[in-house]
Backbone as JSON, one array per atom type, in Angstrom:
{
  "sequence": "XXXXXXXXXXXXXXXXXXXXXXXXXXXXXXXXXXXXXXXXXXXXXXXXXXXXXXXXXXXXXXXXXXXXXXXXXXXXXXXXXXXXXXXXXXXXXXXXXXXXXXXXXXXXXXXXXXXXXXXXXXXXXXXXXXXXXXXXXXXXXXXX",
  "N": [[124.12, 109.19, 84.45], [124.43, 108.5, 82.2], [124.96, 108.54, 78.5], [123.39, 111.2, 76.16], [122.05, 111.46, 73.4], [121.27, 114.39, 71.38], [120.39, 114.12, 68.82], [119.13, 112.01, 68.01], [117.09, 112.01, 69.63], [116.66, 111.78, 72.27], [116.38, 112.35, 75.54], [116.77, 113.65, 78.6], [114.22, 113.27, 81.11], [112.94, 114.3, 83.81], [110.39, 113.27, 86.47], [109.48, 113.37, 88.34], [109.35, 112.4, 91.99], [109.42, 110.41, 94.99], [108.11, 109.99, 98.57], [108.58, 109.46, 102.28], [107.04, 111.18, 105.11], [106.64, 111.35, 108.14], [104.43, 112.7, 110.94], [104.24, 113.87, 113.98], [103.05, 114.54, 117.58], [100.87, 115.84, 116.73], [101.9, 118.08, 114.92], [102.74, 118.49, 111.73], [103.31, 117.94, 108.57], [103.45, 119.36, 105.27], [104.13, 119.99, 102.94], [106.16, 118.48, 100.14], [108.91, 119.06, 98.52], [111.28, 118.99, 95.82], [114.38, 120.25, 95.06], [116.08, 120.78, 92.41], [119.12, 121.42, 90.13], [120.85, 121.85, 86.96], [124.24, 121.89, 85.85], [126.78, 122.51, 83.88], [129.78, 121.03, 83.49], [132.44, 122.85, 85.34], [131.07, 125.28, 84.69], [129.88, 127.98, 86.61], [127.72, 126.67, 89.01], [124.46, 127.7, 89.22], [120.78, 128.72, 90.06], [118.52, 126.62, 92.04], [115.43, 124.97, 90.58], [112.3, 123.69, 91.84], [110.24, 120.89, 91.93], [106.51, 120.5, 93.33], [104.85, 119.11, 95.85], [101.47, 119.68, 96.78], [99.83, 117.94, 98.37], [99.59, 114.76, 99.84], [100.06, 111.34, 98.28], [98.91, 109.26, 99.95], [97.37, 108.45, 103.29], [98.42, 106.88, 106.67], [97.49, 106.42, 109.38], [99.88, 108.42, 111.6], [101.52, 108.88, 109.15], [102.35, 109.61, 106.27], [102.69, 109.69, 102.84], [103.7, 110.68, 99.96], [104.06, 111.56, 96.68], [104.84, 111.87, 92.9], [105.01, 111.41, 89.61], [104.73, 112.43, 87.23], [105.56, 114.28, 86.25], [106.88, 115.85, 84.15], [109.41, 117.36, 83.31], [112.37, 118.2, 81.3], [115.24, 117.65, 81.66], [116.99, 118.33, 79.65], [116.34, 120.42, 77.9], [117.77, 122.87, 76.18], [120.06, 122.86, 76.26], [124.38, 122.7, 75.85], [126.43, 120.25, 73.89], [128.72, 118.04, 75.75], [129.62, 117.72, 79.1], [127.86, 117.42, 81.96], [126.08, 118.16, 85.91], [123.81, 117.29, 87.74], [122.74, 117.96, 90.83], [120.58, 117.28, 93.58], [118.12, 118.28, 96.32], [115.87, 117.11, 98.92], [112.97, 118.7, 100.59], [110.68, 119.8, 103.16], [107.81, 121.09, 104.84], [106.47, 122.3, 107.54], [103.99, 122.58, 109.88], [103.51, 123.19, 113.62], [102.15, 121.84, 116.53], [102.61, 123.65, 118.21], [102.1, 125.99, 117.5], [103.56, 128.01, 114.77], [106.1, 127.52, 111.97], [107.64, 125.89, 109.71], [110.7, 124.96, 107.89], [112.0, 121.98, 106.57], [114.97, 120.64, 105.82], [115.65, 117.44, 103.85], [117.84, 114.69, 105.5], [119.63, 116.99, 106.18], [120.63, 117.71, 103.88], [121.5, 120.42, 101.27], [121.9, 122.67, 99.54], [124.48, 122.89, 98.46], [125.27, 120.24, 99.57], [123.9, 118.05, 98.9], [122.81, 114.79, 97.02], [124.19, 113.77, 93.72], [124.15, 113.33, 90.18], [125.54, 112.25, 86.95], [125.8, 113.17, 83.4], [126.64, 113.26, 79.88], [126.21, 115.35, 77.35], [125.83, 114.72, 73.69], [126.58, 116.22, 70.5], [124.15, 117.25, 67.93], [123.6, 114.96, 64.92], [123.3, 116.37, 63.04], [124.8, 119.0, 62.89], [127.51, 117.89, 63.32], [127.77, 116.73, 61.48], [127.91, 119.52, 59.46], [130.2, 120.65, 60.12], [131.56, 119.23, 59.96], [131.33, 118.82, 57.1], [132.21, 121.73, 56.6], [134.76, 121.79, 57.47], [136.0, 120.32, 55.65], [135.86, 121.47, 53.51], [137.3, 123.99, 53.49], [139.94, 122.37, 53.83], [139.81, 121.52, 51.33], [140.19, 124.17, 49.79], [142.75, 124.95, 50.5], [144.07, 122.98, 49.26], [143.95, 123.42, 46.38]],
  "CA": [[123.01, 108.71, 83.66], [125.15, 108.26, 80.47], [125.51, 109.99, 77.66], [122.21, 111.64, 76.01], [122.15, 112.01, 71.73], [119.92, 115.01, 71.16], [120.14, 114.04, 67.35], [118.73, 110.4, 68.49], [115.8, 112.45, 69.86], [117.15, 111.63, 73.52], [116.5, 113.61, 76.34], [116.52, 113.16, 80.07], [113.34, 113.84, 82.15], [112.68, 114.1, 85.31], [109.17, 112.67, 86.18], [108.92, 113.32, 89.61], [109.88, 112.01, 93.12], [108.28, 110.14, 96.06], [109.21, 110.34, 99.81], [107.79, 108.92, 103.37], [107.47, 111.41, 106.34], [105.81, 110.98, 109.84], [104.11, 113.3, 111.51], [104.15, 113.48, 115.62], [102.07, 114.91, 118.39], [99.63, 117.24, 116.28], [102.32, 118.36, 114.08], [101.77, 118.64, 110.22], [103.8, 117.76, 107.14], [101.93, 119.9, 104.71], [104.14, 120.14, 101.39], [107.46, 117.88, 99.97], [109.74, 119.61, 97.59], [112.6, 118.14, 94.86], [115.0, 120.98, 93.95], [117.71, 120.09, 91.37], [119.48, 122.29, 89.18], [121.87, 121.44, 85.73], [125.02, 122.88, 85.7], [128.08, 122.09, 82.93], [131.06, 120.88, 84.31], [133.17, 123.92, 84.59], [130.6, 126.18, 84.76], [129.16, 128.54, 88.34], [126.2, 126.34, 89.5], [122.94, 128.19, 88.92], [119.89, 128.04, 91.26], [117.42, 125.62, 92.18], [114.22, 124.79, 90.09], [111.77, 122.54, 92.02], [109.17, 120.72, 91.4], [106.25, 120.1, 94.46], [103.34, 118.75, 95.89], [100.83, 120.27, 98.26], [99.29, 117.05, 99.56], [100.43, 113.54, 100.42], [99.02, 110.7, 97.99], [97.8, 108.55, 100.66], [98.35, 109.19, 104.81], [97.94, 105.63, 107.33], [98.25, 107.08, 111.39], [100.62, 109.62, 111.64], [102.72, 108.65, 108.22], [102.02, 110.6, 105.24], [103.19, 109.42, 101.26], [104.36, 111.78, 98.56], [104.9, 111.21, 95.2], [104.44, 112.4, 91.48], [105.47, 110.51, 88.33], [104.29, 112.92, 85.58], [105.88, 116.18, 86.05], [107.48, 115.55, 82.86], [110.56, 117.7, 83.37], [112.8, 117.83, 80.61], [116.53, 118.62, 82.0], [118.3, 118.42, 78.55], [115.67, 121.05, 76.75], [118.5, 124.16, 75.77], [121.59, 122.09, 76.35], [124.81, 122.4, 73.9], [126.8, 119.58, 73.9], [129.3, 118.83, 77.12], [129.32, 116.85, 80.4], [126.79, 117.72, 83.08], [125.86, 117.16, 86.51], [122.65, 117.58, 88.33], [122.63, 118.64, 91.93], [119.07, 117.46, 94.28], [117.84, 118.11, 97.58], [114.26, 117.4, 99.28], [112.24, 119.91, 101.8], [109.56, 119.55, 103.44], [106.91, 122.74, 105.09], [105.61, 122.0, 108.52], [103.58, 123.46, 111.22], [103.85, 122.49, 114.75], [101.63, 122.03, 117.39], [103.0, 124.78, 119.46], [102.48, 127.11, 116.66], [104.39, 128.53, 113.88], [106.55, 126.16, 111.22], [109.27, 125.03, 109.56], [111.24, 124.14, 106.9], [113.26, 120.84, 107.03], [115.65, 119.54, 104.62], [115.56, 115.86, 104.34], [119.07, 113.99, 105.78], [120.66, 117.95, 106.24], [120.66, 117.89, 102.43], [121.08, 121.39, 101.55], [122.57, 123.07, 98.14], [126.07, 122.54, 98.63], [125.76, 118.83, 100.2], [123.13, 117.0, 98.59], [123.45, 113.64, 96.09], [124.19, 114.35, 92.34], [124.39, 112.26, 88.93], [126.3, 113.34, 85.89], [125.34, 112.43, 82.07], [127.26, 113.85, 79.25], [125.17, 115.96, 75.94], [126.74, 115.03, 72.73], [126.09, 117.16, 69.42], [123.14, 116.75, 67.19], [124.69, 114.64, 64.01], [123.06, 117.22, 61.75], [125.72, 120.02, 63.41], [128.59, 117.34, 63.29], [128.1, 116.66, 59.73], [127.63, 120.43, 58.63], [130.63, 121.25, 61.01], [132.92, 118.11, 59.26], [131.59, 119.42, 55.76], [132.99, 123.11, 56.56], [136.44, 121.18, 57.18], [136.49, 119.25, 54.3], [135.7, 122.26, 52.37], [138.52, 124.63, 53.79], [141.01, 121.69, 53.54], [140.25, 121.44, 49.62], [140.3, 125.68, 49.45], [143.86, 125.38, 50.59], [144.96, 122.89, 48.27], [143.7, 124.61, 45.22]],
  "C": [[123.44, 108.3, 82.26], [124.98, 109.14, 80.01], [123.75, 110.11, 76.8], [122.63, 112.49, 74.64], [121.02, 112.56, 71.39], [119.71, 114.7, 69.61], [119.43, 112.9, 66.88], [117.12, 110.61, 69.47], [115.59, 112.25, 71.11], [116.8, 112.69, 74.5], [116.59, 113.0, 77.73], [115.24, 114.31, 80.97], [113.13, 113.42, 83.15], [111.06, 113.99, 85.61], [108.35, 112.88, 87.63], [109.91, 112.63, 90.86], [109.23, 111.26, 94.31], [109.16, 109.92, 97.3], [108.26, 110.0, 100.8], [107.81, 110.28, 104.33], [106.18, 111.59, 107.9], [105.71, 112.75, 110.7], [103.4, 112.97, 113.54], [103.69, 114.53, 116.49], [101.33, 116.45, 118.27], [100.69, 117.76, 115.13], [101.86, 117.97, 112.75], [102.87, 118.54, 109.43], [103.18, 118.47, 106.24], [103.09, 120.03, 102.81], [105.91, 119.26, 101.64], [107.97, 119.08, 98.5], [111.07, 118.57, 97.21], [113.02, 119.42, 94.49], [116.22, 120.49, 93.61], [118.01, 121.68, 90.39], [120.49, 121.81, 88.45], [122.44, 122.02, 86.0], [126.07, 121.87, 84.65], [129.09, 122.43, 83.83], [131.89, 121.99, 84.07], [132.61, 125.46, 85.19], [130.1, 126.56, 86.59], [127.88, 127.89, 88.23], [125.13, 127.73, 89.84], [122.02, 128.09, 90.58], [119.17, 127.15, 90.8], [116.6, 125.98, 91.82], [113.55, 123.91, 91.28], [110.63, 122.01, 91.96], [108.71, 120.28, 93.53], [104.93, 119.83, 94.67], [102.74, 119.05, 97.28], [100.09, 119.14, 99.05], [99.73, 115.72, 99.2], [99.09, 112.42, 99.23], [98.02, 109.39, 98.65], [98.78, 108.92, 102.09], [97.61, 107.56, 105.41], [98.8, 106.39, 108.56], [99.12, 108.11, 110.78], [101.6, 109.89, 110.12], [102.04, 109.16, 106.82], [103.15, 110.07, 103.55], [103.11, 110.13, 100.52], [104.78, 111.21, 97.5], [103.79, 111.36, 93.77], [105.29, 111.38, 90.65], [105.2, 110.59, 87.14], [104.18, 114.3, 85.42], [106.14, 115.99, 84.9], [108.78, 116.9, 82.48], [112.05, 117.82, 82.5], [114.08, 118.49, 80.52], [117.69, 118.62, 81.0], [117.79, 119.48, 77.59], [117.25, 122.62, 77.1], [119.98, 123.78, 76.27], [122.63, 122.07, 75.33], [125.47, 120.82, 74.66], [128.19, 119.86, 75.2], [128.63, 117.41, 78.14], [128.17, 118.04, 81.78], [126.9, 117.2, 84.39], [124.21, 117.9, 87.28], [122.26, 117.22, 90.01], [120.75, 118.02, 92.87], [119.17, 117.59, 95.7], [116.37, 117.8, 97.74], [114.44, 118.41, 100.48], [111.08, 119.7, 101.86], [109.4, 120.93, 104.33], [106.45, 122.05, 106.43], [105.18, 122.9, 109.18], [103.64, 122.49, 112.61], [103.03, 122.61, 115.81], [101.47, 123.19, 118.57], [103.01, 126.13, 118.78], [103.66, 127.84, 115.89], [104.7, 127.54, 112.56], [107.52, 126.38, 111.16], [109.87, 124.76, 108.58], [111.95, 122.99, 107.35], [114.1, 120.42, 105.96], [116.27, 118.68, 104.49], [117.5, 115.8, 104.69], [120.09, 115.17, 105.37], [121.27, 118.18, 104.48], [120.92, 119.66, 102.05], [121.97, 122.19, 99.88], [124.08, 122.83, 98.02], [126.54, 120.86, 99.23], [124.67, 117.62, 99.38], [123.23, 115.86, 97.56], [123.57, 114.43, 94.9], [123.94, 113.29, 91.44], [124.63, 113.5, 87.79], [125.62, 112.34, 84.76], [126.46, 113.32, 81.11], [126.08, 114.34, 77.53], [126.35, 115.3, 74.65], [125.88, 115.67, 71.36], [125.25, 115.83, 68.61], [124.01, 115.8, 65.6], [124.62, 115.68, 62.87], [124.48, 118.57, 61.72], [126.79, 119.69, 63.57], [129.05, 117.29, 62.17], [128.21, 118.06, 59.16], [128.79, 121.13, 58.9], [132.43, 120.41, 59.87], [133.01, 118.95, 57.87], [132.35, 120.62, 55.64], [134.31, 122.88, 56.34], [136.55, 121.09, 56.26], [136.62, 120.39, 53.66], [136.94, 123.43, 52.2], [140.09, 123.54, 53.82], [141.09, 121.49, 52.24], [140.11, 122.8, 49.22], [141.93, 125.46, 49.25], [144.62, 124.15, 49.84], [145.24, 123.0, 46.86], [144.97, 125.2, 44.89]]
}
């Protein structure tokens, strides 16, 4: 996603997700899920947050539509500076004609296999400049 200047008032949000799935003889689709989770390059991946929706925003015959576009998600809030990458899968909830349900997770997606995208944080300028001034100031101590 590029690089993301929290001092530039930058952030990256996530807004939502939308997704198709078909339902077949009496079966039920009944909820979609997006989990993602941040991790810094380097660092032990975390768990999954996700965001989700309990009903479909429009259904035609058996085919059922999902989608949000104002979670407002904001995956750079407590970030230091640093490369990133961000991890998603979908899931969907069913029940089944024959009783019981289900989880599914779309195209075997699953925490360890699913797509990613990386961005990189860089420092606020206020914490670059206050960070440079400290230099400057210990490089004219020591030639005093």
């Amino acid at each position: 996603f590029g690089t993301i200047d929290l001092g530039l008032s930058q952030s990256l949000v996530l807004n939502g997700f939308e997704m198709n799935t078909f339902n077949d003889n009496g079966d039920s689709v009944n909820t979609a899920l997006l989990y993602f989770r941040v991790t810094k390059v380097g660092d032990t991946p975390g768990a999954f947050s996700n965001i989700s929706m309990n009903s479909p925003t429009s259904t035609s015959g058996n085919d059922k539509f999902w989608q949000l576009s104002n979670a407002g998600t904001n995956l750079t809030t407590g970030l230091s500076n640093g490369d990133y990458t961000i991890d998603f899968y979908v899931q969907n909830d069913a029940s089944f004609t024959g009783g019981g349900g289900g989880t599914f997770i779309m195209n075997n997606w699953n925490s360890s296999g699913g797509p990613s995208a990386s961005f990189s944080v860089v420092p606020e300028p206020s914490a670059a400049l206050l960070g440079g001034l400290g230099a400057l100031m210990l490089l004219r101590r020591r030639r005093l």
